[in-house]
N, C-alpha and C positions, 0 to 999 in steps of 0.2 A: 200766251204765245200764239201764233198764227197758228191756223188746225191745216196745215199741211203736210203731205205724205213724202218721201221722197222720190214718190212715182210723180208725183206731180210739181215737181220743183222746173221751173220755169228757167232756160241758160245765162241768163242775167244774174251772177252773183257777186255778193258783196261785204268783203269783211270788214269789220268796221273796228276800231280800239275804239277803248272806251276814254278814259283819263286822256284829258289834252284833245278829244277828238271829238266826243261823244257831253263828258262830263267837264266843267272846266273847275274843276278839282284841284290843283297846283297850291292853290293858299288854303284851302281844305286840307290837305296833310302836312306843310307848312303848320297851321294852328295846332292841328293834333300830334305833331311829333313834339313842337313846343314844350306842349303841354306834358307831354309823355319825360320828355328830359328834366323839365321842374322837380319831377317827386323824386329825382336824385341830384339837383341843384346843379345840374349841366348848363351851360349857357346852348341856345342852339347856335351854332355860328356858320358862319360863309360856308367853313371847310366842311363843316359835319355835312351839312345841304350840298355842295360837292359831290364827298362820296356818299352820299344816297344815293343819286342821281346815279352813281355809276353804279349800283348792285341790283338785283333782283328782288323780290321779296323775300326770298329766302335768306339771303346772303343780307338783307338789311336787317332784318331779324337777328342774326347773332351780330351783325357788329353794333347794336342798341345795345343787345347784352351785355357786352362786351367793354364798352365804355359806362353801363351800370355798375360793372365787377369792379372796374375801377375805385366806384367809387364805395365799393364796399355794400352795394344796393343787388336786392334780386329783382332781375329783370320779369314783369307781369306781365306774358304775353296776352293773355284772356283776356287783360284790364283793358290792353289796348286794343285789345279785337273790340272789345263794347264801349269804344271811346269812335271808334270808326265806322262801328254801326251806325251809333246816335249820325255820328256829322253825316253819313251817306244817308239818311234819310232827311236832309234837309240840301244836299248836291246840289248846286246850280249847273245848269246844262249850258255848253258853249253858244254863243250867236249864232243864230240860224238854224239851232241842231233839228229843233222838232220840224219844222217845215222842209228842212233837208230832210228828215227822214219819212216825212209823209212823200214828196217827193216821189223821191226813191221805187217806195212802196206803189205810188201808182202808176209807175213806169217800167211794176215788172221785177224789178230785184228781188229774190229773197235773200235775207240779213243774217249778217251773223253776229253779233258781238263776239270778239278775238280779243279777250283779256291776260293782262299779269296780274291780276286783281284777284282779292279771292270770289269764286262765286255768289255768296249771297250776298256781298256789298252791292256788286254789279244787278241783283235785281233787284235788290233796294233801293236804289238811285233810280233806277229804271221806273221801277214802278210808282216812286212817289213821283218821280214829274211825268207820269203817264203815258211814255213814249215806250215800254213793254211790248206791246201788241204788236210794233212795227218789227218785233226781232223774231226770226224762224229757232234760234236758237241760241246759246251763248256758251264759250266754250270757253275754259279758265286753265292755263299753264297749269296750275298749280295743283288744280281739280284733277287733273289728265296724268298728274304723277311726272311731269316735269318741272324744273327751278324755272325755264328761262322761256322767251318764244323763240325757239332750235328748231335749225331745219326736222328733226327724228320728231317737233309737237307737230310742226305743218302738215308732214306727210304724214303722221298718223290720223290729223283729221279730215285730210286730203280720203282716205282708207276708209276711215268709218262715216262718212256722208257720202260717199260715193261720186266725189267729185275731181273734174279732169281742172290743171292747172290753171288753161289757158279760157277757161269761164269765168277767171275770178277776178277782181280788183282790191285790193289792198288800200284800204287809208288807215294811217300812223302817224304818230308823230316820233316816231324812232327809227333812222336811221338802219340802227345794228340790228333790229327787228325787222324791215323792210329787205335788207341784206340776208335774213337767215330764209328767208320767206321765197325771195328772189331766187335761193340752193334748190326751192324744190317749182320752179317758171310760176310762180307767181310772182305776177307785174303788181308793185305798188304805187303810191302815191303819197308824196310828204305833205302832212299839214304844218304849214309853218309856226309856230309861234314865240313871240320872243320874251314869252314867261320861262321858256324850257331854256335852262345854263347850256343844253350843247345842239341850240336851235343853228347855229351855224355849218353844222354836218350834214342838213339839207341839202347843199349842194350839189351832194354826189348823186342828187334823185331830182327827179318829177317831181315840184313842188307847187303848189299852191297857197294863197294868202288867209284863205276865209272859206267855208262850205263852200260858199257860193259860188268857189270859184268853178266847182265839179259842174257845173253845171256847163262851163263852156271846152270839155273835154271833148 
């Protein structure tokens, strides 16, 4: 992690997601939910991948279980935590991302990663494709003792970084994230992508095509 203080955090900030933004991960959980559905002979289908999409980590968690119960199978949450370690250590990172994030970095930002992810996935990914060093920090929903990214995670870490709204920039690729964010004046930015089932709710935001489009901000 960068060796800075908060005394010396520089006004240029910038929270960045990870998944979809950062890592392009999308058929990364894709193969691993697959796989996780196999050892109770689930098909993965359209719908199931639907409502993923639409819950949280948490909330995806029990309804995996939920359709294992079905099938008369106990749901292994730990199996899948070490099925997602292994894949996050092999994470491909989106087009452009490292040189966007060197960028960034010498133009003054400090970083944050803004995860729904659990923590040490996000520095696993991180640090096997080497781009670590670029981030001041990394701060996990899930970590912080909320399901979701809620206006109550923003301004709590709005609170404990000691940060005013209108320093920061937002990029996501979610909408309803960009919106909870927006409750506490943080201005975001949609990264578009049309691997994401509800890449079409971008409209209601600031969108962009590719990194690189940040650059003509």
């Amino acid at each position: 992690m960068l060796p800075l203080s908060l005394k010396n955090k520089a006004e240029k900030v910038i929270f960045l997601d990870l998944d979809g933004v950062v890592f392009d991960s999308y058929g990364l959980w894709d193969e691993v939910i697959e796989q996780v559905l196999s050892h109770a002979n689930i098909p993965y289908t359209q719908s199931i991948k639907k409502q993923l999409w639409r819950l949280n980590m948490i909330e995806a968690q029990e309804y995996l279980a939920s359709l294992f119960a079905q099938q008369n199978v106990v749901y292994q949450a730990k199996k899948v935590k070490e099925q997602l370690v292994k894949a996050y250590q092999k994470v491909l990172l989106m087009p452009q991302s490292t040189e966007f994030l060197a960028d960034l970095s010498r133009e003054g930002y400090v970083i944050y990663a803004v995860t729904s992810n659990y923590d040490d996935l996000a520095k696993i990914g991180l640090e096997s494709k080497g781009v670590l060093k670029y981030f001041f920090k990394i701060y996990s929903c899930i970590e912080e003792g909320f399901a979701d990214k809620t206006k109550d995670f923003f301004r709590n870490l709005l609170e404990k970084e000691g940060l005013k709204s209108e320093q920061i920039i937002y990029l996501e690729d979610s909408v309803r994230n960009l919106e909870e964010a927006a409750r506490c004046g943080i201005k975001g930015i949609y990264l578009s992508n049309t691997d994401n089932p509800q890449d079409n709710q971008g409209q209601r935001c600031y969108t962009i095509r590719c990194l690189n489009d940040f650059k003509k901000l």
